[in-house]
DRENPA-3360 file (N, C-alpha, C; in nm, 2 decimals, always signed):
BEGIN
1 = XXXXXXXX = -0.65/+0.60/-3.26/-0.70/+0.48/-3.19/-0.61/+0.45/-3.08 ~ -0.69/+0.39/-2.95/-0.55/+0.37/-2.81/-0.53/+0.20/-2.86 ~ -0.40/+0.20/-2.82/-0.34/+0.09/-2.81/-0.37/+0.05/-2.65 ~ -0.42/-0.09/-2.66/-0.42/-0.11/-2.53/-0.28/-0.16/-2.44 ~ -0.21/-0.14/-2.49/-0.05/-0.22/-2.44/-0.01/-0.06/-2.39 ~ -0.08/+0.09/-2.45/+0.00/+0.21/-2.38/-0.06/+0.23/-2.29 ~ -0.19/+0.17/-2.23/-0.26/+0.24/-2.11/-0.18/+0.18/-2.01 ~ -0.17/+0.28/-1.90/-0.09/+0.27/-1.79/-0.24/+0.23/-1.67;
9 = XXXXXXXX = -0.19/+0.11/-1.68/-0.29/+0.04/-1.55/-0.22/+0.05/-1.43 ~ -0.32/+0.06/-1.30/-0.23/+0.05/-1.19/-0.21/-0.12/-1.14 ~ -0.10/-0.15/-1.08/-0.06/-0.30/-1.05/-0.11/-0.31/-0.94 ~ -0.19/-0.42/-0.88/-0.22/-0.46/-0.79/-0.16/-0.57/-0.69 ~ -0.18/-0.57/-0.53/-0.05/-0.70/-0.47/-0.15/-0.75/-0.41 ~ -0.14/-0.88/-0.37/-0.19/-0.88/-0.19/-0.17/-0.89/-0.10 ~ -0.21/-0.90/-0.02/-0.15/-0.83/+0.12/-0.05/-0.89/+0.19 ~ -0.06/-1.05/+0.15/+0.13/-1.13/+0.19/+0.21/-1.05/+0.08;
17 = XXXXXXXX = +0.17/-1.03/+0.00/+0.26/-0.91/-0.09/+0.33/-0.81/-0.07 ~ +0.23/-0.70/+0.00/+0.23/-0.61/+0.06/+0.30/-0.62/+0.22 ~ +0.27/-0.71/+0.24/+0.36/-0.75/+0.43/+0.52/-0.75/+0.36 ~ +0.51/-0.82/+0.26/+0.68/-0.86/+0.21/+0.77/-0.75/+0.16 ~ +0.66/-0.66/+0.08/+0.73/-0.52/+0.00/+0.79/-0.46/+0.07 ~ +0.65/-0.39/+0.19/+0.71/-0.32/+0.32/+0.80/-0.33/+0.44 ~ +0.77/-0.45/+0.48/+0.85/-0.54/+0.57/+0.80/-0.47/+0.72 ~ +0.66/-0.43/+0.68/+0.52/-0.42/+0.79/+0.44/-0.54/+0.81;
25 = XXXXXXXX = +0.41/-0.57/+0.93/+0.33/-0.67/+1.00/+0.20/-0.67/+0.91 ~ +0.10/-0.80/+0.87/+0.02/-0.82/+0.83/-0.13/-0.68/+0.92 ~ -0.11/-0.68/+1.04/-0.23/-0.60/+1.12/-0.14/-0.46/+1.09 ~ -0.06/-0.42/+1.04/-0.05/-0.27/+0.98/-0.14/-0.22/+0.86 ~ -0.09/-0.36/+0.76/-0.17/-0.29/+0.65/-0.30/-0.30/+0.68 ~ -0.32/-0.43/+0.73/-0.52/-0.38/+0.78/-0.52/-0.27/+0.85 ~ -0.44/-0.23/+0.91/-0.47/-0.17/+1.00/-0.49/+0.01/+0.88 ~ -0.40/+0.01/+0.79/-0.40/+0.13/+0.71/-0.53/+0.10/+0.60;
33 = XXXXXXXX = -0.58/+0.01/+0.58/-0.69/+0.01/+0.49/-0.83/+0.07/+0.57 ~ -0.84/+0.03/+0.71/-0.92/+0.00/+0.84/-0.95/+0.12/+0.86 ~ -0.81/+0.23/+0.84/-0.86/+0.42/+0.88/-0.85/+0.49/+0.76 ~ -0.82/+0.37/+0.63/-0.87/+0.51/+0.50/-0.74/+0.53/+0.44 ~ -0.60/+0.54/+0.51/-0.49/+0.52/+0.47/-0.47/+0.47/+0.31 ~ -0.50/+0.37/+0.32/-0.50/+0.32/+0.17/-0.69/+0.30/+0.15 ~ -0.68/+0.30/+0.02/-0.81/+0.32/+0.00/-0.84/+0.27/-0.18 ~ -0.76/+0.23/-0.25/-0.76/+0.15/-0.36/-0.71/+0.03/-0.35;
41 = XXXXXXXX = -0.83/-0.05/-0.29/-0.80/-0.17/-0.25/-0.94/-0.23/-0.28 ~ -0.92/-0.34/-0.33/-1.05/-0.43/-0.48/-1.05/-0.56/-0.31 ~ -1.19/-0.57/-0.25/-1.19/-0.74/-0.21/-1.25/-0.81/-0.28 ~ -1.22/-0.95/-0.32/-1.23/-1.02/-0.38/-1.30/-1.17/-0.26 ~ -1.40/-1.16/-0.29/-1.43/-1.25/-0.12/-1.36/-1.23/-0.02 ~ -1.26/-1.31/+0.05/-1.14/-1.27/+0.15/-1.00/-1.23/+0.15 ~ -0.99/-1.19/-0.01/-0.87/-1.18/-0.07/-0.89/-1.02/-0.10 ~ -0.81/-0.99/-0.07/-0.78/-0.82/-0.08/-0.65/-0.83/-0.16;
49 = XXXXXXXX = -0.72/-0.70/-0.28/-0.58/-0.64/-0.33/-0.54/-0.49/-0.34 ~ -0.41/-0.43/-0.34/-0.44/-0.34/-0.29/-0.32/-0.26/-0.42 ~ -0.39/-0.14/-0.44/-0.29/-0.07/-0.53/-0.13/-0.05/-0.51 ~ -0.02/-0.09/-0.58/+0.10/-0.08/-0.56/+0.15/+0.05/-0.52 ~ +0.09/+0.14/-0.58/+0.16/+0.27/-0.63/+0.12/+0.37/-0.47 ~ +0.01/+0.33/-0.44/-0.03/+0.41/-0.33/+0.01/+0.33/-0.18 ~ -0.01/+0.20/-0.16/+0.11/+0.08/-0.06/+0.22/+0.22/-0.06 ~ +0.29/+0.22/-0.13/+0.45/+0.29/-0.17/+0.45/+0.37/-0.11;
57 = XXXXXXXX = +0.33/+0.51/-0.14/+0.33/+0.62/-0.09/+0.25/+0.63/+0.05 ~ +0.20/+0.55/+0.08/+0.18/+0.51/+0.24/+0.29/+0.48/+0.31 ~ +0.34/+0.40/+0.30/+0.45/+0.34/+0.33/+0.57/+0.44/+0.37 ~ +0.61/+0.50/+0.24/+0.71/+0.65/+0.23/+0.63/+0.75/+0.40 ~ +0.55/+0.78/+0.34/+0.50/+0.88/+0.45/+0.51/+0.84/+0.58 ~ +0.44/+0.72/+0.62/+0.43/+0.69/+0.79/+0.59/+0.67/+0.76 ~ +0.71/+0.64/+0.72/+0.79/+0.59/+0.80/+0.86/+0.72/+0.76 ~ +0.84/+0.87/+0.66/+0.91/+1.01/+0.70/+0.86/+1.03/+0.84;
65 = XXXXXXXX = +0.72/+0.98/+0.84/+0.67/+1.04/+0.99/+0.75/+1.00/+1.12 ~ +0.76/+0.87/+1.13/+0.83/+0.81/+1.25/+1.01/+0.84/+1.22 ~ +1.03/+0.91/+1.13/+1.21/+0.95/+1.17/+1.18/+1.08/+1.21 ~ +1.08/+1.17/+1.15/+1.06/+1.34/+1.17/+1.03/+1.32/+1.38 ~ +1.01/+1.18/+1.44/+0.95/+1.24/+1.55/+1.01/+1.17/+1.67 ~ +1.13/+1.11/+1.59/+1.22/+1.06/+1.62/+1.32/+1.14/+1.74 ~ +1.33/+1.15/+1.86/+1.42/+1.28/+1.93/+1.56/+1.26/+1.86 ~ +1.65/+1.40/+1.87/+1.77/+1.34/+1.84/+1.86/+1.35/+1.92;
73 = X = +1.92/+1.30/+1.91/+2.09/+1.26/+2.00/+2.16/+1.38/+2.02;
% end
């Protein structure tokens, strides 16, 4: 029998959440929801939420991207 306390659910934020985690402008994350970037994200009338785990890994990538293209010194 599953215990429901072991299922691993994913956490959800919103998007002043998500502005505060990343410490990206509110029109970024629209902006990453807008081209598919993120894409487990529930609206709830005007309230958007958006998966924590993948925010992270969004997040991680565009900003390896902008040091990788970074010129160096």
């Amino acid at each position: 029998m599953i215990n429901i306390l072991d299922i691993d659910t994913p956490e959800y934020v919103t998007l002043a959440q998500a502005v505060e985690i990343t410490g990206r402008k509110q029109p970024t994350i629209t902006s990453w929801i807008s081209s598919g970037k993120l894409q487990n994200i529930h609206r709830l009338g005007r309230r958007v939420l958006i998966e924590l785990g993948e925010l992270r890994d969004v997040e991680r990538a565009t900003r390896h991207r902008s040091m990788c293209s970074e010129p160096a010194i």
